[in-house]
N, C-alpha and C positions, 0 to 999 in steps of 0.2 A: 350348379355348373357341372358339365358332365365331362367323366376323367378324360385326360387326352391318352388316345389309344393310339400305338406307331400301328401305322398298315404300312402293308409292302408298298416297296415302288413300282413304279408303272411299269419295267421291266417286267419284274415278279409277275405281277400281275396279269399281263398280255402273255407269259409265257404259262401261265395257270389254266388261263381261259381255254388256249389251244392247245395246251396237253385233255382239258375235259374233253371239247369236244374229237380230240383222238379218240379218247376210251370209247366216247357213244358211239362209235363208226365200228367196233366192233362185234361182229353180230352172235359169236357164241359167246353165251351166260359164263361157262365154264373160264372160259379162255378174260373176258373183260373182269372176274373175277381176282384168278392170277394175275390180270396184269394190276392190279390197285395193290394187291397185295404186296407185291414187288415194289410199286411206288411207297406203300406204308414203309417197308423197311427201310427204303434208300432215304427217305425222310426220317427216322425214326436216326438211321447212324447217325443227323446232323442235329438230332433235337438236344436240350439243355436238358433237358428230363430223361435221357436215355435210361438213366441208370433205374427207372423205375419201370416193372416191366409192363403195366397196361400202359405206357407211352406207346409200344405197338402190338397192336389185335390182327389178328390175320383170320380169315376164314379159312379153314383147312377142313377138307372131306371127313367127314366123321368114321368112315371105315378104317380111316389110320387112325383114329384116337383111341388108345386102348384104358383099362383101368389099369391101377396098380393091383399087387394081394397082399396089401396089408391094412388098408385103411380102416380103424376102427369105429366110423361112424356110420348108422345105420339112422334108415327115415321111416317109419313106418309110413303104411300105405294109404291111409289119409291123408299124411302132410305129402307122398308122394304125387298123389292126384290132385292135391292142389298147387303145386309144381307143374303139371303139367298144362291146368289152367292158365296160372299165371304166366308160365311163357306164350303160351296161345294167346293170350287178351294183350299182355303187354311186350311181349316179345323178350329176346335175351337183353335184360340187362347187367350180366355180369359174364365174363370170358369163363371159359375151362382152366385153368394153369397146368400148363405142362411142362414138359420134359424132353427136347428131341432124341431121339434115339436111331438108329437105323432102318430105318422105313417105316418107324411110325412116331409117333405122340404120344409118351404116357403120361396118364393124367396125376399130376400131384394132388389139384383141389377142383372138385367140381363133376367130379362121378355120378351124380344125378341130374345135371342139367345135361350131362352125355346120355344116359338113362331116358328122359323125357324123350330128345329127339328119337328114341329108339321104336317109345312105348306111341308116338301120336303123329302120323301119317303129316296131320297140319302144321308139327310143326317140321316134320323134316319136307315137306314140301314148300314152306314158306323161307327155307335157309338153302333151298336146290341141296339138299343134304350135306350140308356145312357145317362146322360149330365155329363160333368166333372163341377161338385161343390165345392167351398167353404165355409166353415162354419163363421160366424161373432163371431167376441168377445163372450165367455160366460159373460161378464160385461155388451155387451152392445146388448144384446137380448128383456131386454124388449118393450112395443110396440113403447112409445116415442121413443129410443133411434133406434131401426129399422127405425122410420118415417124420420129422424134424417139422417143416415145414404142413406136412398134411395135419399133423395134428394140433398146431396151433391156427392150421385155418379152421378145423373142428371145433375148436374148442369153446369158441364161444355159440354154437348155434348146435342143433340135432344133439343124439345121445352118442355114446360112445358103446360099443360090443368092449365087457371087461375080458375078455379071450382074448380079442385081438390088441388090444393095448397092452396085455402082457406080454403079448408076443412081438409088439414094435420095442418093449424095454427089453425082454431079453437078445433080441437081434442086437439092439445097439450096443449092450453089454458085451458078444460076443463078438462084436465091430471093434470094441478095445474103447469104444466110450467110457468115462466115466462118469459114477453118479451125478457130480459137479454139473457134468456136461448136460445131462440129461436132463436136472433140473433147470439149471439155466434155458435152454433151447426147447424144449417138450415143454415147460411150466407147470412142471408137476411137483409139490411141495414134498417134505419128510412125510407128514401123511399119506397121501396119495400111495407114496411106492411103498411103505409100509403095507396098507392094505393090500397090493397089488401082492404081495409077497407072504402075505397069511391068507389070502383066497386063493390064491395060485400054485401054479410047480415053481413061484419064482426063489425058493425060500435056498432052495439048495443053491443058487448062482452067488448066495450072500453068506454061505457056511462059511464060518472061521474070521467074517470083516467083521469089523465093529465100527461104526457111522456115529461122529456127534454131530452137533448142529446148532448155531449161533445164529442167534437173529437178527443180528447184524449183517448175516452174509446171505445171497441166495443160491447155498450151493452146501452140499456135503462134502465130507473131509474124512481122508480114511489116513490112520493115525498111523 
């Protein structure tokens, strides 16, 4: 027996139809573009899902998608080239995550699917030079919480640069984070920052603390 599924009412629906064929009546690409995007968001404020952010995708010009300088993860140029395959054969399937800012888009996750459209003609000619983006939490926009976020979308996929990860721990550090915090949010264990702090300049940010650690907890504690 097959589920019952609500569809809209006829209303809905006759007013669906003729908003589409509005859009098609529009004859610049650029322009029928914006205007979906606009529809995505005025549906996106009524969805039950709102709170999640690929609930709305917007195509935004990619001359305002900028990267950030801090992200520690780097692709070598193998896995890069076949990045740009795979968006060429199967297209973007997965958004940019960003960040609105004042005239542009910074990228929290997703700096090489920005890269690809840069590096292959096909595919910024197949997106009229677009990337489909998402926006990050408005709660969790500020910079910590972006640094925060980039490296838990790393983390399970590509390598990380150990330069640049020490340099996202000691920013946070210097943000007034605490270790707590940075384990918690970054998911980086007493190991980890350990090592990051006998490889590293990180050792002097930890003069004079003393850190235990209970395995009960997933967090440091400065006594």
């Amino acid at each position: 027996m097959k589920e019952n599924i609500n569809l809209p009412d006829e209303i809905i629906r006759a007013l669906t139809g003729e908003l589409c064929d509005r859009i098609k009546e529009i004859p610049d690409t650029d322009s029928r573009i914006d205007t979906l995007n606009y529809i995505r968001m005025m549906l996106h404020q009524v969805s039950p899902l709102k709170h999640h952010p690929v609930d709305f995708v917007a195509w935004e010009r990619s001359v305002i998608i900028e990267a950030n300088d801090y992200n520690p993860n780097s692709v070598a140029p193998p896995e890069m080239r076949l990045l740009v395959t795979s968006i060429e054969d199967d297209g973007y399937t997965m958004p940019v995550v960003t960040c609105p800012e004042e005239c542009i888009f910074r990228i929290v996750d997703g700096f090489h699917r920005r890269q690809a459209e840069k590096k292959s003609k096909n595919i910024s000619i197949s997106t009229y030079g677009r990337l489909p983006v998402t926006f990050i939490r408005e709660s969790r926009r500020g910079l910590d919480d972006r640094m925060a976020s980039t490296v838990r979308h790393n983390r399970a996929r590509g390598a990380h640069n150990i330069d640049l990860m020490s340099n996202i721990v000691r920013e946070l550090i210097f943000m007034g984070r605490s270790l707590q915090w940075i384990s918690r949010h970054v998911g980086m264990d007493m190991d980890e920052i350990l090592r990051l702090k006998q490889l590293t300049g990180l050792a002097a940010l930890f003069a004079g603390k003393e850190f235990s650690y209970s395995e009960n907890m997933d967090s440091f504690k400065s006594p």
